[in-house]
N, C-alpha and C positions, 0 to 999 in steps of 0.2 A: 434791663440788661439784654444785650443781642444776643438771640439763639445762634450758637456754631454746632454744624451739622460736624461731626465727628466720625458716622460713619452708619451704617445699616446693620448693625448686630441687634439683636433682643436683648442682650444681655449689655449694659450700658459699658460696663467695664471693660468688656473686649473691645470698645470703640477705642479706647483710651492705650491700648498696647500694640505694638509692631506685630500682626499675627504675623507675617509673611516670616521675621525675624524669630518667632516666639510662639510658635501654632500652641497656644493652649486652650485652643474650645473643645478641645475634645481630645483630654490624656489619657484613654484608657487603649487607641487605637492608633494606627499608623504615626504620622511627624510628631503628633501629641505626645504619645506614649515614648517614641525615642527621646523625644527633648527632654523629658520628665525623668528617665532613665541619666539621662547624660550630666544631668544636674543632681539629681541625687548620686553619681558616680565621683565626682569635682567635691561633690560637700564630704562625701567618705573621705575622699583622699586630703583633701584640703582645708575641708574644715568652711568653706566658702562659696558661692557661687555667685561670677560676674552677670547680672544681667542689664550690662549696659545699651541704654537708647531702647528698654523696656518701653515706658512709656512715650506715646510717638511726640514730637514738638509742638505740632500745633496742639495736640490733647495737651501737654504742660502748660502749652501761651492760655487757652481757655481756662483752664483750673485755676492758673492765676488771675487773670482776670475775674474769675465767681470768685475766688478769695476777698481781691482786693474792692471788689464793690461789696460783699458782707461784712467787712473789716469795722467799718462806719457806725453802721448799726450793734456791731457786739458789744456787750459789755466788757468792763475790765474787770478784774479781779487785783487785787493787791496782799500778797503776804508776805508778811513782815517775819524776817529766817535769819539766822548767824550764818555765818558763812561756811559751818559746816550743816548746811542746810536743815537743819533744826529750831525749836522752838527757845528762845529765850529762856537761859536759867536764873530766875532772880534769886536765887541764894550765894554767886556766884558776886564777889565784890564788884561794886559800881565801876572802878576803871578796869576789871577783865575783858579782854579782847570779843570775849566767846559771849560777852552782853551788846555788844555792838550789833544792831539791825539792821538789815541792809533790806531795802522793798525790792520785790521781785513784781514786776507786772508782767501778768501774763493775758490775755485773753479766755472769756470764760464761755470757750465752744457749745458748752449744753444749754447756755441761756441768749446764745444768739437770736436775735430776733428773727423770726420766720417770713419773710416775703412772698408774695402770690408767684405763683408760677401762671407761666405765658403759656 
């Protein structure tokens, strides 16, 4: 998998967000601490906070690309749920709706196979 160079932060995560947009390395001080202020202002009021074009594009294109090349290697997981995503009641007559299984495949994140890092 090719390394993309994201950006010079120590902290990997700030590589990954628009600080120019979003100065969050340091909330306790100057742009930090207003943005921090202005978005807890928006969520009192609103219940919300837009932070759109958080993460910068090319950081998304990369994450998807590490997604899509570990994709391969995960496991899957399969559970078998009624569609009010619960477990099968067999006491419940053989043509009830709610004994109807429906497989749910999901990917099983914590048994992803681990790859060497470059």
């Amino acid at each position: 998998m090719p390394q993309t160079n994201l950006g010079t932060e120590t902290d990997m995560a700030l590589n990954l967000v628009d600080i120019a947009r979003y100065p969050i390395a340091d909330l306790e001080t100057g742009e930090g601490a207003e943005f921090l202020k202005a978005c807890q202002d928006h969520m009192e009021t609103h219940g919300w906070c837009n932070l759109d074009g958080f993460i910068r594009a090319e950081a998304l294109a990369a994450l998807e690309d590490e997604a899509s090349n570990l994709l391969p290697g995960a496991e899957v997981l399969t559970i078998k749920r009624n569609i009010y995503q619960g477990a099968i009641d067999p006491s419940l007559p053989e043509d009830d709706p709610r004994r109807r299984e429906l497989p749910m495949l999901r990917p099983s994140w914590p048994m992803i196979k681990s790859r060497p890092t470059r």
